[in-house]
N, C-alpha and C positions, 0 to 999 in steps of 0.2 A: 466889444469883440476881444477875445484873448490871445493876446500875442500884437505885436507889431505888425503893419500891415507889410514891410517885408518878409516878416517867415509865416502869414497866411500866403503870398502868392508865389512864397516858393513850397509849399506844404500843397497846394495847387497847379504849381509848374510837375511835377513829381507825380499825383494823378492826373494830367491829361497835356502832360510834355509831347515832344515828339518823337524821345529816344527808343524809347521800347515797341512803338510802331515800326522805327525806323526802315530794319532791318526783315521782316516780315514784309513792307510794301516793296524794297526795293526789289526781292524775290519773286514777288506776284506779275510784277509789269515788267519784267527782263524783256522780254520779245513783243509788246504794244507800241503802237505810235504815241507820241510825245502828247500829244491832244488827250488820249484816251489817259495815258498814267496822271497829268494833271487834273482831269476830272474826278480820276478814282480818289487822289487827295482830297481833293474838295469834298467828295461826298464823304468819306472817315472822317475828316474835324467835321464838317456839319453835324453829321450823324452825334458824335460826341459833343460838341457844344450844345445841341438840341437838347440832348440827355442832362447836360452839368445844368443848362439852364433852370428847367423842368424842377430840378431836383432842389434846387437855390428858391424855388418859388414854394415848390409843395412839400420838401422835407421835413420840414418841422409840423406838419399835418401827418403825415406818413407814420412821425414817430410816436405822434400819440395817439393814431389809430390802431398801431400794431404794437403798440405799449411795447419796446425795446430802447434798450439802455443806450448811451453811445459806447459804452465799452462791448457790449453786446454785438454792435454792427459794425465794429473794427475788427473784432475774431474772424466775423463773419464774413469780412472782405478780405483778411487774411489767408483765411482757407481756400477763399474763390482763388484766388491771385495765385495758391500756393498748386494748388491745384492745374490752373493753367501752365504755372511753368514749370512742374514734373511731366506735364503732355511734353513740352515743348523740347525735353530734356531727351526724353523715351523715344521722341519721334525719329528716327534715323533714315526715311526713307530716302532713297538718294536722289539725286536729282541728275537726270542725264539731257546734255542740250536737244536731244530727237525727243524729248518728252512734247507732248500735243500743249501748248499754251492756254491758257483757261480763259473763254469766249469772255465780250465784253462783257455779256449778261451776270455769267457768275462774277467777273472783279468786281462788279457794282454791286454784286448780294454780298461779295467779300469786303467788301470794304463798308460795312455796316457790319459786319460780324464777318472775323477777329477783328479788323483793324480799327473801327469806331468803336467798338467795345467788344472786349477788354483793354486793347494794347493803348490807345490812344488816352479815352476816360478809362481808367482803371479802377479795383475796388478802392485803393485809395481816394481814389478822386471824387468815388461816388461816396463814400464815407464823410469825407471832407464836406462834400455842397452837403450832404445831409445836415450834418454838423453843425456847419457855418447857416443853412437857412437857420437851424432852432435857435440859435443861439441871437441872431437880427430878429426873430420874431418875438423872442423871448424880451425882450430889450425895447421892441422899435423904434431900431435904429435904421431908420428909408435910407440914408445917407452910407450908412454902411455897406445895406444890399446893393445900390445902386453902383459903388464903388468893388464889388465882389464881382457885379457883374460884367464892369469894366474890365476885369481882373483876369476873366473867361474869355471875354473876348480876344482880350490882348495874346493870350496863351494861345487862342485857336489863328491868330493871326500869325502868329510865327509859326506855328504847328505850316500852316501853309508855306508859308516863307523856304522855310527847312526840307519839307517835303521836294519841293519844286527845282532846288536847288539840287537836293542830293538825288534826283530822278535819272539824269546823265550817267552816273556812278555805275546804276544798277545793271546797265549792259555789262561793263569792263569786268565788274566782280565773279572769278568763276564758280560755277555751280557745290563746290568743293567750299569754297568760301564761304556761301552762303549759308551751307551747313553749320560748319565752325560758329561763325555766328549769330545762328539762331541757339545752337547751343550753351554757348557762354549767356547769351539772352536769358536763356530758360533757367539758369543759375542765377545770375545777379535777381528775374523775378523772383523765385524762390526764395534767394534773399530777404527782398523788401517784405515779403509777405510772414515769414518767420518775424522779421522786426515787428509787423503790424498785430501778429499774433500775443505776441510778447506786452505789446502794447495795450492790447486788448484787455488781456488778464490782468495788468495789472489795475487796470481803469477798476476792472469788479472784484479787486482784491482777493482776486486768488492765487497772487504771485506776489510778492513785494519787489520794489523798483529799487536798484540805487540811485540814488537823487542826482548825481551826474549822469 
């Protein structure tokens, strides 16, 4: 594997952390019971460790069935990513406390999409397990995946941990707030995914990198 195994599992805290979810779930369950916002947690990391896992198993199958480079599927996860956080930027609707809160039903479809993916596993993160499978299969190294996979779990465990914790939060914060920072959210995304973009090209050297 390339790199140390602490900057794979912070190159992996970074896609499927719990930051960029954060602020998106504390919004959705303002006005649920406690039981119900904890559930919806639980089901966004499942839903994304499901995904990361999947993808740690068959990635490197994936990539030579659809012959794509790794520089190829970091543009590609750049633009999704970049993508989502110009929505997210544009989005201004407001939010007023007489608004109708969204049935259990929909938080549970919600919390499989946005918040298990993209905000949770993001394209980062699905680029990485892509990555990281070709790269253990390329090698077989079992010892590796096994430890990657550790790696995932341990990230969806605090992903809960996190969640759980700042759940209480999300009543006090006013609607106003919530704005704000889903905003700045949809910038720092924006961010990361220009870096990934950058990243990208240079992998297929259509950009040269400075070496710092």
């Amino acid at each position: 594997m390339a790199g140390t195994w602490a900057e794979i599992a912070l190159v992996m805290f970074v896609g499927m952390g719990p930051i960029k979810v954060l602020v998106y779930y504390l919004g959705a369950i303002r006005h649920v019971s406690p039981a119900l916002g904890r559930a919806v947690a639980v089901r966004a990391v499942a839903s994304a460790t499901i995904v990361a896992l999947g993808l740690l198993v068959a990635g490197s199958i994936l990539m030579r069935l659809l012959h794509f480079s790794t520089g190829a599927l970091i543009v590609a996860g750049g633009i999704v990513l970049l993508a989502y956080g110009i929505q997210t930027v544009l989005d201004t609707t407001p939010i007023h406390e007489g608004d109708v809160p969204p049935t259990e039903s929909l938080l549970m479809r919600m919390a499989i999409y946005p918040m298990g993916i993209p905000l949770i596993l993001n394209p980062a993160g699905i680029a990485a397990a892509i990555i990281f499978s070709a790269e253990t299969s390329a090698f077989g190294e079992f010892g590796d995946f096994a430890v990657l996979v550790g790696v995932v779990l341990a990230i969806a465990v605090l992903d809960i941990v996190v969640l759980w914790l700042a759940r209480p939060i999300g009543a006090r914060i006013p609607p106003e707030g919530i704005i704000v920072l889903e905003q700045v959210l949809g910038v720092l995304l924006a961010a990361v995914a220009v870096e990934l973009i950058v990243i990208g090209l240079g992998q297929l050297r259509i950009i040269d990198l400075i070496a710092h």
